[in-house]
C-alpha positions in Angstrom: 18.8 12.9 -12.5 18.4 11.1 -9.4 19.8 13.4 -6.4 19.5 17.1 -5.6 22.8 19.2 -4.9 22.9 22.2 -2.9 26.5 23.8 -2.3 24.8 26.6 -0.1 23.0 24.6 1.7 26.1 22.4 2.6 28.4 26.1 2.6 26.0 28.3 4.6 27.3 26.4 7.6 31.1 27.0 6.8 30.8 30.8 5.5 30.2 33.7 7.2 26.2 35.1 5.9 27.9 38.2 4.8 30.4 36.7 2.7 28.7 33.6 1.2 27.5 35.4 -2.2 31.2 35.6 -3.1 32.1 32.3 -2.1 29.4 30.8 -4.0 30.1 33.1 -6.8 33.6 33.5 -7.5 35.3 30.8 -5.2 33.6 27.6 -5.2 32.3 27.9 -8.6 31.0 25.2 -11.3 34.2 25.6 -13.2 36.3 24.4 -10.3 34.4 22.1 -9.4 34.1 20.3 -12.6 37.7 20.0 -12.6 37.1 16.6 -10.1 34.3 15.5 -12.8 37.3 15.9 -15.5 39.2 13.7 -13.4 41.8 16.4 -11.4 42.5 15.7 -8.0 41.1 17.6 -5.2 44.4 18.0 -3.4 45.6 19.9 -6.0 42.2 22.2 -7.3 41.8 22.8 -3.6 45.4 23.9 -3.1 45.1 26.2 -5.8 41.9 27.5 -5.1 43.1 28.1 -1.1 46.1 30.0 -2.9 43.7 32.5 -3.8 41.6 32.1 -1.3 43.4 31.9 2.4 40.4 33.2 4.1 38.1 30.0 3.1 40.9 27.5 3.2 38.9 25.5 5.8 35.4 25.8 3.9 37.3 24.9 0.5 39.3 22.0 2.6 36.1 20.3 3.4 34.7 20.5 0.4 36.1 17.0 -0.6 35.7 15.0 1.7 32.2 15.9 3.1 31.3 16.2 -0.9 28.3 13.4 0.0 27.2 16.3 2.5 26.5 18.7 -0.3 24.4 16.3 -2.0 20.4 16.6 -0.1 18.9 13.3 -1.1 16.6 11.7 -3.9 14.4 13.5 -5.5 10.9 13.0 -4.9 9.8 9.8 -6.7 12.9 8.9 -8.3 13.5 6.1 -6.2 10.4 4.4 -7.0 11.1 4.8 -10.6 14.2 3.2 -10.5 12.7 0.1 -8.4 10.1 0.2 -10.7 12.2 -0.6 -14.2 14.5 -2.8 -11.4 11.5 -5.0 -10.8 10.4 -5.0 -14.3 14.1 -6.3 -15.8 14.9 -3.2 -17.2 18.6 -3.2 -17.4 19.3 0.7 -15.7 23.0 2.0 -16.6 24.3 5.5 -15.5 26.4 8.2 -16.5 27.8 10.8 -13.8 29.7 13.7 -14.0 31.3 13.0 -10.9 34.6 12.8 -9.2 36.4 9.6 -9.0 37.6 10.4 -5.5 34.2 11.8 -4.2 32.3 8.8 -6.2 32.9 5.5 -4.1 32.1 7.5 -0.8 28.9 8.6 -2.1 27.8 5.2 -3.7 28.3 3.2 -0.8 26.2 5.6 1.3 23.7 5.3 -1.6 23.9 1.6 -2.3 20.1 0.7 -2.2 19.9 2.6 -5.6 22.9 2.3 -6.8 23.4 -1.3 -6.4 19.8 -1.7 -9.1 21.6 -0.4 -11.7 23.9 -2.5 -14.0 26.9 -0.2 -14.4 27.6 3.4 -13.6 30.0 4.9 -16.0 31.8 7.6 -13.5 33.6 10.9 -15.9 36.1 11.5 -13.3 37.2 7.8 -13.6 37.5 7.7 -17.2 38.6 11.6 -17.5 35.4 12.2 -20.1 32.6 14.5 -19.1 28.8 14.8 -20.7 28.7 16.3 -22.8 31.9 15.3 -24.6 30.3 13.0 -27.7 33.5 10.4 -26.3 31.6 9.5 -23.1 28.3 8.2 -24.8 30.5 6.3 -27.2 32.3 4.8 -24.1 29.5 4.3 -22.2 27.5 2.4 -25.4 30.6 0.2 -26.1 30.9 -0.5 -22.0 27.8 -1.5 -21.8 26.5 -3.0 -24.7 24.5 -1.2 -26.3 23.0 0.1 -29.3 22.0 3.4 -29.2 18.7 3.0 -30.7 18.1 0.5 -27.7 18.3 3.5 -24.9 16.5 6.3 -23.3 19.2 8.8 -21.9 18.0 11.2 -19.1 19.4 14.4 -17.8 18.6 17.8 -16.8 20.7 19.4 -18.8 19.8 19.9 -22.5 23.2 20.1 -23.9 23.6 16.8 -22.3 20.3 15.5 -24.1 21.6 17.3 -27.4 24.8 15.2 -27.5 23.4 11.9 -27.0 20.7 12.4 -29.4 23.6 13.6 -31.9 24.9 9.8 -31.6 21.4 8.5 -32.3 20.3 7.9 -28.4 16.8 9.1 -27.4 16.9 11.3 -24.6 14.6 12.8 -22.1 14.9 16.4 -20.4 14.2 15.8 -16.7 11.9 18.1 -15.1 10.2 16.0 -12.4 9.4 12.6 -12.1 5.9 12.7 -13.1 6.8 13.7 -16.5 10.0 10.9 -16.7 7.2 8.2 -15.3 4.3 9.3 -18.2 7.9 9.0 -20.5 8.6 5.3 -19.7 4.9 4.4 -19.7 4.4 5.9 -23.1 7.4 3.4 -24.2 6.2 0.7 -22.3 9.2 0.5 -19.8 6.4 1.2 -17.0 2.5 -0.1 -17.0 0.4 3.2 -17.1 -0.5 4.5 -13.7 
């Protein structure tokens, strides 16, 4: 968990007040949305979804390509973790539920993190999403590890659960605090 996303924060500008409840609840929803992590395009989940939902065609519309708009930065100390295990040689690999379309947009305006880690395995890309047990077995074959020889972190414990059901440790993010005392108790980071 590097980044902090925030559809009303990026919606509340494109809704009216009165109506952005609904939106949030029963228009742009997680479901469609993780369509694009699965790989769908966003021409056609957004043609569908403006189908049902003339009145927010233009909100929906710009929902793909401003998606790097909904995302509100780096959470606090995250980036100094990262540069931390870059400095130290640990090899850093991803993977992001994330749309292959909205993907290369967001990484380039992200590239001084991005471009520390050794590979970033991206679901929409490879049409697998966490936690499907086939994207940890992808993403250990890609990059070459065992799973023994990782630390998987997320902030979603289903996501956890299925990488430790293949054997890979994992790590329940809830700060970075917590994820720095993690690596420093497996000797990733020096303590303090």
């Amino acid at each position: 968990m590097l980044y902090d996303w925030n559809l009303r924060q990026f919606f509340q500008k494109l809704v009216p007040a009165h109506e952005l409840e609904l939106f949030l609840r029963e228009v742009v929803t997680l479901d469609w949305h993780n369509q694009h992590d699965a790989g769908r395009p966003f021409a056609e989940t957004s043609a569908e979804l403006i189908a049902q939902w003339p009145r927010f065609a233009d909100a929906i519309a710009a929902f793909g390509p401003r998606f790097s708009d909904t995302v509100t930065g780096l959470l606090p100390g995250m980036g100094a973790i990262v540069g931390a295990l870059h400095g130290r040689g640990v090899p850093l690999y991803a993977i992001t539920n994330f749309s292959e379309e909205f993907w290369p947009p967001f990484r380039a305006q992200e590239a001084a993190i991005f471009d520390l880690f050794d590979d970033i395995l991206v679901s929409g890309a490879v049409k697998l999403v966490k936690p499907d047990p086939a994207i940890y077995a992808l993403a250990l074959a890609r990059f070459g590890i065992a799973p023994g020889e990782s630390l998987f972190v997320d902030d979603r414990a289903d996501n956890i659960a299925a990488g430790e059901a293949m054997g890979i440790a994992g790590h329940l993010f809830q700060g970075a605090a917590p994820l720095r005392a993690e690596l420093e108790a497996r000797g990733l980071l020096p303590p303090g």
